[in-house]
C-alpha positions in Angstrom: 0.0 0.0 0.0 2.6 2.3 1.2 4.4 1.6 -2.4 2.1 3.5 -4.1 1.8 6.4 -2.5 5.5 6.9 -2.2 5.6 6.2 -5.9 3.2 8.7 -6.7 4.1 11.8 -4.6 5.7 14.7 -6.6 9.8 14.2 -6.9 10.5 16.6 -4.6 9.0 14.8 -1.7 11.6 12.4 -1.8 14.9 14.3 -0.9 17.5 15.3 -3.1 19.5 19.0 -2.7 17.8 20.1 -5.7 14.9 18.8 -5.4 14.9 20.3 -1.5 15.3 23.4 -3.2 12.2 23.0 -5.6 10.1 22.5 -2.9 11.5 25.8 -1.1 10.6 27.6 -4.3 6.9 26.2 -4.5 6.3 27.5 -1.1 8.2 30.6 -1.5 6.0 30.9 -5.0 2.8 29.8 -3.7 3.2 32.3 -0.1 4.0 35.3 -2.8 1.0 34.7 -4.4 -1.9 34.2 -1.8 0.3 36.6 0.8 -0.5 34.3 3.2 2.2 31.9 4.6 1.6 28.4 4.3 1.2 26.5 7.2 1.7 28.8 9.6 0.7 26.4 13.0 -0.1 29.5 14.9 -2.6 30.9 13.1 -4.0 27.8 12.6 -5.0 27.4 15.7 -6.2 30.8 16.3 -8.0 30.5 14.0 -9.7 27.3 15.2 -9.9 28.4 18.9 -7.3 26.1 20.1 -4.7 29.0 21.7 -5.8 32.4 22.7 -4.5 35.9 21.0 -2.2 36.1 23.6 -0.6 32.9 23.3 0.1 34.3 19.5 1.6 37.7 20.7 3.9 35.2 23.2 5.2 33.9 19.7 5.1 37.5 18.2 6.9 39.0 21.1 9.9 37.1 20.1 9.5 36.7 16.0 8.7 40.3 16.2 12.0 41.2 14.2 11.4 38.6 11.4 8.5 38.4 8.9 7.0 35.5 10.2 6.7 37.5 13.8 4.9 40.6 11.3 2.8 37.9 9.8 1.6 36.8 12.9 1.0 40.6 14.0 -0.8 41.2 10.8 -3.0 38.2 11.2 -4.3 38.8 14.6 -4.7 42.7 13.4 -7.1 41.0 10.8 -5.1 41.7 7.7 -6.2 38.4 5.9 -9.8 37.7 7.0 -11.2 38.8 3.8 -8.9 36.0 2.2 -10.5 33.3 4.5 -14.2 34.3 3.3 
């Protein structure tokens, strides 16, 4: 069973240096795009109601210099609810 799915995921699932650096590109492509970052756990579950906004502004507090710190900022500030609608 476990065959099949390896065999059918995309290349860059598998490992390589190059193919490691496809896959950075796809997300790097992809977050430009939608100007949302992908997977971002912590607004994931703020969104959900699983941690509080100040659990998020923990995170913030010390991302704050780095654009993952100002995307979490810019989430809880509502900057992409009209993307989730």
């Amino acid at each position: 069973m476990w065959s099949c799915l390896v065999r059918d995921l995309p290349g860059w699932t598998r490992g390589t240096d190059e193919l490691l650096a496809g896959a950075a590109n796809f997300v790097k492509t992809v977050e430009a795009h939608q100007h949302r970052k992908m997977a971002c756990l912590e607004e994931i579950a703020y969104l959900n109601g699983w941690i509080a906004r100040e659990e998020v502004l923990k995170v913030y507090e010390k991302l704050k210099k780095n654009q993952y710190g100002q995307y979490l900022k810019d989430m809880l500030d509502g900057k992409y609810l009209d993307t989730l609608r």
